[in-house]
N, C-alpha and C positions, 0 to 999 in steps of 0.2 A: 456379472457384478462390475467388472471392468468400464463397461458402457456406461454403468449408475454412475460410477467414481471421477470418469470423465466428465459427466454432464457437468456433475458439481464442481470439477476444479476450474470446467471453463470461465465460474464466476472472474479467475481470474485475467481473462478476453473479455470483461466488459467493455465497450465502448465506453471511452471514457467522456463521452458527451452525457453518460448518466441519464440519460433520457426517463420518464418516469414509467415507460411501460419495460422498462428494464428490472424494474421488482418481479412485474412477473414471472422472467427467468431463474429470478433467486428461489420462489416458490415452488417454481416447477420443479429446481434440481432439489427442493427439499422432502416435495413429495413423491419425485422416484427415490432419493435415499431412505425415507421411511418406509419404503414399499420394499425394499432390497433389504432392508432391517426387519422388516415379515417376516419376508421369507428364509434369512439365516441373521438371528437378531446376536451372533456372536463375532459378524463379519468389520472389524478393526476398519478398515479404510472406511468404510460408508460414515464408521462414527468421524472420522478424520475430517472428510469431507464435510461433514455437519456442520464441526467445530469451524472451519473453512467461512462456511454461508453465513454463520452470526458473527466473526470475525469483520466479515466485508461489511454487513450490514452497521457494524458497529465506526468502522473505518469511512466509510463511502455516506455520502446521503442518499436513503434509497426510498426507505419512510421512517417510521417514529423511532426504529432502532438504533438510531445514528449518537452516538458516541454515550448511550445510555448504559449505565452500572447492569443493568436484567440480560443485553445483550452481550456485553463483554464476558457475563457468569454463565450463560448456556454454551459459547465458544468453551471456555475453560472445565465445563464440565463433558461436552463431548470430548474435547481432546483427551480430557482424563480417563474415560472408557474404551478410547480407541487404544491410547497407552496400558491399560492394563490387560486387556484383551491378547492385545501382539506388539509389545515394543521393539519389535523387527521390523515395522511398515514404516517408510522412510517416509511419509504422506501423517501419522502420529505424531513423529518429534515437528515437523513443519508446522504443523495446527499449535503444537503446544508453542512454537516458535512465535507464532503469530498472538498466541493470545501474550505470553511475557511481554511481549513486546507494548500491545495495549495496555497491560498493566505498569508499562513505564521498568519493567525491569529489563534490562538490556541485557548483561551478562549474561542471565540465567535465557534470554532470546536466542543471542549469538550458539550457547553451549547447545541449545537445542537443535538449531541449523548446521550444525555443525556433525552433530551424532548424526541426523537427516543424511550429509553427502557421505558420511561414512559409512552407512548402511548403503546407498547407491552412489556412487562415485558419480553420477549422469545426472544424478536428481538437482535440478536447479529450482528456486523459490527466488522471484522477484524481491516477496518480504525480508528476504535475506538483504538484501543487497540495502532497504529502507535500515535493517538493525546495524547494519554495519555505517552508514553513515551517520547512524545517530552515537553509534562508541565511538565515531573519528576515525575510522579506517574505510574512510570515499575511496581512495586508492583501489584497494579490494574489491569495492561498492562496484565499482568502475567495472570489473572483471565479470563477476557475477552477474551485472543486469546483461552485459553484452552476451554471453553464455547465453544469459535467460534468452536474449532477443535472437539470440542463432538460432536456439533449440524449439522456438515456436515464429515462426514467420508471421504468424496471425496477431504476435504481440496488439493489445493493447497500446494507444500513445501513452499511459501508464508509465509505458515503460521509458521512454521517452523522455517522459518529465523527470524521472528520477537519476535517469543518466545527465541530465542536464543541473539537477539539485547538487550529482555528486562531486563536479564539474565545480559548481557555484562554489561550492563548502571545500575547496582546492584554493580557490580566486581562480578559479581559471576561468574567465568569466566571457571569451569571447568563445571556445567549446561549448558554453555552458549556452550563450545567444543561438549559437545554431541549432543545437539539439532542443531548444525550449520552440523556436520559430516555430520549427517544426510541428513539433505536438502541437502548438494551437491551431496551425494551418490544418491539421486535421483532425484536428478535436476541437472545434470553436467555444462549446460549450465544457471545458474540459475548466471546470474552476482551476484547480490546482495550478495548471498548466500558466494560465494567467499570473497566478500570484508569485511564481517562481522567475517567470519574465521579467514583472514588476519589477522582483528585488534586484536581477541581474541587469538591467535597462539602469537603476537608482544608483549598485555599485558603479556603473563606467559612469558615471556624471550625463546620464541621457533621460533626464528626469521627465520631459516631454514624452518621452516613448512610454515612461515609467508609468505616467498618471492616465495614458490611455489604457493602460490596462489595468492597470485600480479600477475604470469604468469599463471595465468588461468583465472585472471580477464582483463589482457592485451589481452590473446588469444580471449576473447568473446569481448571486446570492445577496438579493438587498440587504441584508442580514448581517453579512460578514464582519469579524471583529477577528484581530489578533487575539484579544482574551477569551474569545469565545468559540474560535473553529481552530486554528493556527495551536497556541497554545496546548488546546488538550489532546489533540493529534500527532504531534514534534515534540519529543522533551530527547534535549543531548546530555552527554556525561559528562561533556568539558565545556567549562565556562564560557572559554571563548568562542568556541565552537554556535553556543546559544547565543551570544552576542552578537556574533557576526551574520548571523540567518536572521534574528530579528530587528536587527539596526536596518536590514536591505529593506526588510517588509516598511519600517517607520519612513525607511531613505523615501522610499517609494510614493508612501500617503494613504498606507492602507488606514483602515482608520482601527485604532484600539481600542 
């Protein structure tokens, strides 16, 4: 089972280039967790794990799942199975971590990740480090992704962008230039990666730099709208907190 549980949390080593034959790895790990749930259909991490795979899909663009109400409800419903099966699997409160979090409730995120490293003192979650810069404690954020990135050498540039996001949401915006370079030098296709640079390039007054990468975040998602991707994926608890992330993005030229 252990193998199953890995496959699926690898979703969180995506290549954050997103590439689109990368759904098929979401599939994959969902039909060996259904397959693991065969054969001991009371086994708490596989549901965890579950909750995990429509979490991402709902967070990530992968296909039609991406930030839809059906996908955020099946995350929240495994999590709920895996919680009541065994609310001792520290892999349980992390899915329920990760769906609160989609549903914009922060607290009730943070208190979950929270029971998570109490149950394993080791256990780190990326998504942690995303709900803590959305309550305003980047500081923390800060702690937690670098953890994360110790604890998996294979990180994702994921991880990257966010240590660079939490950076941003400090001002500390010339940490925040290096850690974003980065991510995109090896994640080119890495949207996010792009739009965080943007906003950091917009706050130092290097609007030139800013607007190349608005068209780089326009080339990966002709689509892209602050009210439309930005928005329902980012909601802070302090005001200025939200101000200050999305004046970078307008600084920038993203378009709203």
């Amino acid at each position: 089972m252990t193998i199953t549980c890995k496959r699926s949390i690898s979703l969180n080593r995506f290549n954050a280039s997103l590439a689109a034959d990368k759904v098929d790895e979401l599939y994959e790990a969902r039909r060996l967790l259904h397959l693991s749930l065969a054969i001991d259909p009371k086994y708490a991490r596989s549901y965890a794990c579950l909750a995990q795979t429509h979490g991402a899909a709902w967070l990530i663009r992968l296909d039609s799942d991406f930030l839809t109400t059906a996908a955020r409800d099946q995350a929240h419903k495994f999590a709920l199975k895996s919680s009541e099966l065994d609310p001792r699997v520290p892999e349980t409160h992390a899915s329920l971590g990760l769906v609160f979090l989609a549903q914009q409730q922060l607290d009730a995120s943070i208190a979950a990740f929270e029971r998570a490293m109490a149950l394993n003192h080791n256990y780190v979650d990326w998504i942690f480090g995303v709900a803590l810069i959305q309550v305003g404690d980047s500081r923390r954020a800060i702690d937690i992704i670098k953890a994360y990135m110790r604890l998996d050498p294979l990180h994702a540039p994921l991880a990257s962008a966010l240590l660079g996001l939490a950076h941003y949401m400090l001002k500390e915006y010339a940490q925040a230039l290096t850690t974003l370079r980065a991510c995109v030098s090896q994640a080119p296709n890495y949207r996010t990666g792009h739009v965080l640079l943007a906003a950091t390039y917009a706050q130092m007054d290097m609007l030139e730099e800013a607007r190349a990468e608005v068209d780089q975040v326009v080339r990966i998602e002709p689509n892209y709208t602050i009210s439309g991707i930005a928005r329902p994926t980012i909601a802070f608890k302090h005001a200025d907190d939200d101000q200050h992330y999305f004046d970078g993005l307008r600084k920038a030229g993203l378009p709203e």
